[in-house]
N, C-alpha and C positions, 0 to 999 in steps of 0.2 A: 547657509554658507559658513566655510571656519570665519571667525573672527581673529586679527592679529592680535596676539599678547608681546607686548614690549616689555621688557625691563631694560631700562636704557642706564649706559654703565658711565659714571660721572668718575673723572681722572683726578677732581679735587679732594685733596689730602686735608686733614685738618693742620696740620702741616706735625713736618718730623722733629717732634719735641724732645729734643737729648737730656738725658739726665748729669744737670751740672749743677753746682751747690757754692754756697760760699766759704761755709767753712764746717761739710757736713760730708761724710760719707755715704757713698749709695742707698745702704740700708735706712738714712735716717729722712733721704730725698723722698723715698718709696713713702714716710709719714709712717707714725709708730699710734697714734693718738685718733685715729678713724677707720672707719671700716676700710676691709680691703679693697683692692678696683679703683682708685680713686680717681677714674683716668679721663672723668669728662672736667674737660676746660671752660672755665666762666668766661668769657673780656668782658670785661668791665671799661672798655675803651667806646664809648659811644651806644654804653647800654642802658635801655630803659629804664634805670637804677643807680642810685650817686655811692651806695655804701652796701658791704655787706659781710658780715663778718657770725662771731660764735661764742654763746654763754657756753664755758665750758666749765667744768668740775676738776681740780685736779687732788688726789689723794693725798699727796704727799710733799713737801719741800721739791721746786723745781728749779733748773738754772736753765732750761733756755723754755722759751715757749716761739713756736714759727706758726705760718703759714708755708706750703708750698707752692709756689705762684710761679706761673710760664710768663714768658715774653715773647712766643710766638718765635721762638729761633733765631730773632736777631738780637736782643738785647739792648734793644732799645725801649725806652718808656718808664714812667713812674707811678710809684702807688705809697698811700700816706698807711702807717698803722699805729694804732691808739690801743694800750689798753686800762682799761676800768676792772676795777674791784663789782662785784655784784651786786645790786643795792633794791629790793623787791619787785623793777622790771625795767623793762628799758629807757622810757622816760626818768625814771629816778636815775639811772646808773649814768644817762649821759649828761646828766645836770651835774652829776660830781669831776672832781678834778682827776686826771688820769692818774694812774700807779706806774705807767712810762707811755713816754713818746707826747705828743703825735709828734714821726720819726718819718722822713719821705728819703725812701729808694729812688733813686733815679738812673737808669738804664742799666739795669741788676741783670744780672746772668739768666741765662735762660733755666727754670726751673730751680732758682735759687730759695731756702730759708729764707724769709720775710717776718722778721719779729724782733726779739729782745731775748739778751745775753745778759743775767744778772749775777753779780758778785757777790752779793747775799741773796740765798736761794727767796725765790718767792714762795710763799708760805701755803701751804696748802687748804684750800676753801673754791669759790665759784666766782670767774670774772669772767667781761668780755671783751674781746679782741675785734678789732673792725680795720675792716680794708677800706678807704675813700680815694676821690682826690687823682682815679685813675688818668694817667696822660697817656699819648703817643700816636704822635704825630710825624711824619718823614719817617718812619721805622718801614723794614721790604715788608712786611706781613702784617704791621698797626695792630697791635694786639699785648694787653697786659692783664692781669689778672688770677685766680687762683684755681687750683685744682678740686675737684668734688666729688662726686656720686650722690645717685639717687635713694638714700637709703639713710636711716637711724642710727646712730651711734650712741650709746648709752651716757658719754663722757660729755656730748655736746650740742646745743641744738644753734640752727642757723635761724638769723635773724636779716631780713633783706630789708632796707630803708625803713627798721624800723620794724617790719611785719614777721611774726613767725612763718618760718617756712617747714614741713613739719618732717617733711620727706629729702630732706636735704643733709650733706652732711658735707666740712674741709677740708683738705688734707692736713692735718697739723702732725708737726715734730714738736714734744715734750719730751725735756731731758732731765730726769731726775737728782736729787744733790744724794740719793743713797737705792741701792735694789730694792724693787717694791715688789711685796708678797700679796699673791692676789691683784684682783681688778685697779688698773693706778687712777682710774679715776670714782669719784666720788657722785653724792646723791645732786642731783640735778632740780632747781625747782620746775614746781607742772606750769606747762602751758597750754592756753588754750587754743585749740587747732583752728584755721583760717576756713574758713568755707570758699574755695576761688570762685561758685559759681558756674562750674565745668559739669556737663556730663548730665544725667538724670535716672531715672528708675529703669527703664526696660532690661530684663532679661536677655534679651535678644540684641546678637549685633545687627549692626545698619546689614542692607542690604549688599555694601560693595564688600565683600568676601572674594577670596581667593582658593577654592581646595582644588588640591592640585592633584586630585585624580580626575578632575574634570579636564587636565590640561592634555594638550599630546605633543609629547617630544619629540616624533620623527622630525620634524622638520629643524633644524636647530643647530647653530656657528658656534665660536668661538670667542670667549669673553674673561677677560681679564685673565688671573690664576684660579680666579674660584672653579671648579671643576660641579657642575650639576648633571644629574641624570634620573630615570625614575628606576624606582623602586617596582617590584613584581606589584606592591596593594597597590599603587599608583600615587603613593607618596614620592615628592622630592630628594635625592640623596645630594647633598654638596659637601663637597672637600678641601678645606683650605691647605694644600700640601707643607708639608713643613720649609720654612726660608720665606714666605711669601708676607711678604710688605705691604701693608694699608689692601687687605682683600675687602674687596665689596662687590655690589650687584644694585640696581634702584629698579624700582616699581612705582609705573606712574599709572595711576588710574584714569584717566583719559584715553590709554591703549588697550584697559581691561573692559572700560562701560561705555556702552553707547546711548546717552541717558539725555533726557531734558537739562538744561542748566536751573532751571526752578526744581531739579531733583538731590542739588549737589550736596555733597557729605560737608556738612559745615563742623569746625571745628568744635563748636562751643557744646553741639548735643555729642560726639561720638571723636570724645580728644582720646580714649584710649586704644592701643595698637597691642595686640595680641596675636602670637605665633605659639601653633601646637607643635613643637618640637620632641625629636628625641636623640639625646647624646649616645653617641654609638661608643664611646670611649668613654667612663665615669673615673677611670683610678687617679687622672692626671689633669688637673684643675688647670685650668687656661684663661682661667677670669672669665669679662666680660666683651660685650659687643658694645656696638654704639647705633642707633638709627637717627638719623640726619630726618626734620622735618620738611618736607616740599607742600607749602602753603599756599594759595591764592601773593600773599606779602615775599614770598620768598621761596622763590621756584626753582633753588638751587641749591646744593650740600653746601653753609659754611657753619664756622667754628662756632662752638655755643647753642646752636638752633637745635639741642640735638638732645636726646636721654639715653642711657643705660639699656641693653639690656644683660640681664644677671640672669646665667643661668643657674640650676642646684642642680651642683656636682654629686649630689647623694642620690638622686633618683636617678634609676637607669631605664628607667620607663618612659612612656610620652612623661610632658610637662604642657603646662598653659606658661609660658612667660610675656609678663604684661610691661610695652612701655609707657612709663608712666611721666607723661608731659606737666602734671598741675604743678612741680616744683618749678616749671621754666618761665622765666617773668616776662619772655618776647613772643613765647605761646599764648600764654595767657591775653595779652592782650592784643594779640591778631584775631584771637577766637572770639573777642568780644569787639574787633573790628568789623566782622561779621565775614571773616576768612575763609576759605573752603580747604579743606585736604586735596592735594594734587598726587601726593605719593609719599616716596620716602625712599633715604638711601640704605640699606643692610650694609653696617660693616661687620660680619660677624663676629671678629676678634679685635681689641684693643693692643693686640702685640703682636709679633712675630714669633707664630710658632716654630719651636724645634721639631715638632714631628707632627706627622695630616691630624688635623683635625675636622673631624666628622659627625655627622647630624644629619636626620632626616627631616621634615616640613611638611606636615599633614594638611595645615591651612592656615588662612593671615587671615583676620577680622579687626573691626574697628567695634569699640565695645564705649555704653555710656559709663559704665564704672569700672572698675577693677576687679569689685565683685562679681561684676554679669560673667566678666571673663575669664574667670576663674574658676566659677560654678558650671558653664556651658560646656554642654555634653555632646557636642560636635552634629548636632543634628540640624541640618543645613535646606530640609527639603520643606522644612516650615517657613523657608525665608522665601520661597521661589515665588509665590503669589503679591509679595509686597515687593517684589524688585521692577521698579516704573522703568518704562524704554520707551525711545523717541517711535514718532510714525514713522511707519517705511515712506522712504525718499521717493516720489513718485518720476518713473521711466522716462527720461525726457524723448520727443518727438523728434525733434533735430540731432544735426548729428553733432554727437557730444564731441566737447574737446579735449586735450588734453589734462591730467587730472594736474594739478598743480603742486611742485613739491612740498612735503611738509616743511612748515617753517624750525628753525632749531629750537630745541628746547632751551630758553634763556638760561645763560651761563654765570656762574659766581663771579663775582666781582675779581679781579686781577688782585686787588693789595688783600682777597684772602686764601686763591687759587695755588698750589703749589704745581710749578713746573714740572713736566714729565715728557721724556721723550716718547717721540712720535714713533710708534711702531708699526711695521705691515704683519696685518693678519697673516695665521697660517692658514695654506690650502684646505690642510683635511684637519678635521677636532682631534684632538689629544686623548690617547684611550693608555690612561692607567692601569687599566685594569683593577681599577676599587672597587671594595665590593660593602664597604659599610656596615651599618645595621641592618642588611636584609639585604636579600637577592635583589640583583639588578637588571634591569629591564632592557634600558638603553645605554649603552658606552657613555660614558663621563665625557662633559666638553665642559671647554673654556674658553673666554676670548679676551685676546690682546689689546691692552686699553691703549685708546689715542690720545693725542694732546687735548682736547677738547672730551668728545664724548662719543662711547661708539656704542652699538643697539646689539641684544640678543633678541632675538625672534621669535619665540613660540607659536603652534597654532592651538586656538583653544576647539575643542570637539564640539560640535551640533549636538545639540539635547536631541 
């Protein structure tokens, strides 16, 4: 018999972080001093972590050095920032006395510069900057902290209570006291990389895999703006049309497997999330995505619980893009809670596109490394013999009852949920007529998201 495939579509926003400053212009909010995408948000309001900030490198005489940190929309909350001269590692550098601050913001604009304006430039060499001390409390959305990505930056490396984090990077504004030619920042000293403990050797993803020629689309409503449909190989096409606001779609693996609970995907061997993508559009870079973790701890999209994904706008071919959870410190130590993967939410873009943007989805795998997943050759027919399934449910004798409805799938919490009006579906799916990177199989649909949460449907085909 088909099996149902759920993706059930979560209405919680990370919430809508406007770009406002204190005394900085757009371009300098966007952060001049870290990789680009900066767009996943830390709270550091009730997180597993008292401090966390960045040896940075600067080239040249500087007169302002930030952070760029949200306040979750209301502007409410405080965060302390100290900084230190560099002194051969962190333990020595915090035994010294600051170079300025420690300086505490208290209910800063939302997405404000967080740092120090000096009158004589600060001199050009290696110091570190650190956020503590985070508040906020009575704020609509309780939420203070800085902006990041999952990714290196040559200028700077982040340090979280102390521990290098290797794959992390801040959003910082540095503002120079003259034009710098060439790279403005300078040589950085080595550190050495943290082992989290995450992951292990095999080649091969887990078992709970997703390729979506296995799936069938006839059956199939309307959900949110995102627009999916298959492709003639039986790949997925989806279309975030241009104007469309916080698009997403969730995938929870309890609709995909009918498995043993002694079989469940735990996070600690198979924390990495990988999708074979291919960008249908490559001339017009649109950053990044975001995937929201749905864990055994936290069954639901909020802010922070969440990684990157980065696609490369240079390849117009498939891609492997891997999200990579080891820099997350509330992952980390759910996975060694002994936490299971329940799903995940796709948001596939971090902004609001001007015009559709489009991608196909060959298959979603959970990988022990980055490596495995990067290196794996899509061959899927090797995994069939290791995928465990419960016994068939034996025919009851009596007459059955009613099947009972499913319970809701627990909901984020209210002080991190962003309101949304309730909308009624439409009758019939929305046909665009897009046609993406390849011929299209089935008409494009969407469906309208509700205040809570609404279900797209798939049926997955009989082997």
């Amino acid at each position: 018999m088909k099996r149902l495939i759920a993706l059930l579509v979560s209405v919680l926003m990370i919430a809508g972080l406007c770009t406002v400053s204190f005394a900085a212009d757009q371009e300098e909010v966007s952060g001049n001093f870290c990789p680009a995408d900066t767009n996943t948000p830390i709270n550091m309001n009730g997180a597993p972590f008292d401090t966390i900030g960045s040896v940075f490198s600067i080239a040249a005489p500087a007169t302002e050095v930030h952070f760029g940190c949200p306040s979750w929309n209301d502007d409410v909350g405080q965060l302390t920032v100290t900084l230190w001269k560099f002194d051969t590692d962190y333990e020595t550098t915090k035994k010294k006395d600051p170079v300025a601050g420690p300086k505490e913001f208290v209910d800063f604009e939302d997405n404000s510069k967080i740092g120090f304006v000096f009158e004589t430039p600060l001199a050009a060499g290696v110091y570190f900057m650190e956020l503590s001390d985070a508040y906020d409390e009575g704020g609509a959305s309780s939420g203070v902290g800085v902006w990041s990505c999952e990714a290196k930056y040559p200028g700077q490396a982040v340090f979280r209570d102390g521990e290098y984090v290797e794959k992390l990077a801040l959003r910082m504004i540095v503002n120079f006291a003259a034009e710098i030619e060439g790279d403005p920042y300078g040589e950085l000293p080595k550190f050495d990389k943290v082992d989290t403990g995450l992951g292990g050797d095999s080649p091969l993803p887990s078992f709970m895999y997703v390729k979506m020629s296995k799936q069938d689309f006839s059956d199939r409503e309307q959900i949110d703006d995102v627009q999916i449909s298959a492709n003639e190989d039986g790949t997925m096409h989806v279309v975030v049309p241009g104007g469309t606001q916080d698009s997403k779609f969730s995938l929870t693996l309890a609709d995909l497997f009918d498995i043993d609970e002694d079989a469940a995907h735990d996070c600690l061997t198979y924390p990495y999330l990988a999708l074979r993508v291919k960008l249908c559009d490559t001339t017009v870079n649109m950053g990044s995505g975001e995937a929201f973790f749905y864990t055994t701890s936290v069954s639901g999209a909020i802010s922070g619980y969440a990684a990157a994904i980065r696609y490369n706008y240079e390849i117009a071919d498939w891609q492997t893009v891997v999200v990579d959870p080891t820099a997350n410190k509330s992952f980390i130590d759910y996975a060694f809670a002994e936490d299971d993967w329940l799903g995940f939410r796709f948001d596939p873009l971090n902004i609001t596109p001007t015009q559709d943007f489009a991608f196909d989805i060959d298959w979603i795998a959970f990988f022990q490394s980055e490596e495995a997943a990067l290196a794996f050759d899509g061959d899927f027919d090797k995994m069939e013999a290791e995928k465990p399934t419960k016994a068939p449910t034996p025919t009851p004798t009596n007459t059955p009852e009613p099947t009972e409805t499913p319970a809701e799938t627990e909901k984020p919490s209210e002080e991190t949920a962003a309101s949304e009006p309730t909308q009624k579906p439409e009758d019939e799916p929305k046909n665009n007529n897009k046609r993406g990177c390849g011929s299209v199989a089935g008409g494009a649909f969407a469906v309208v998201s509700l205040a809570a949460a609404t279900i797209f449907v798939a049926r997955r085909k009989e082997k």
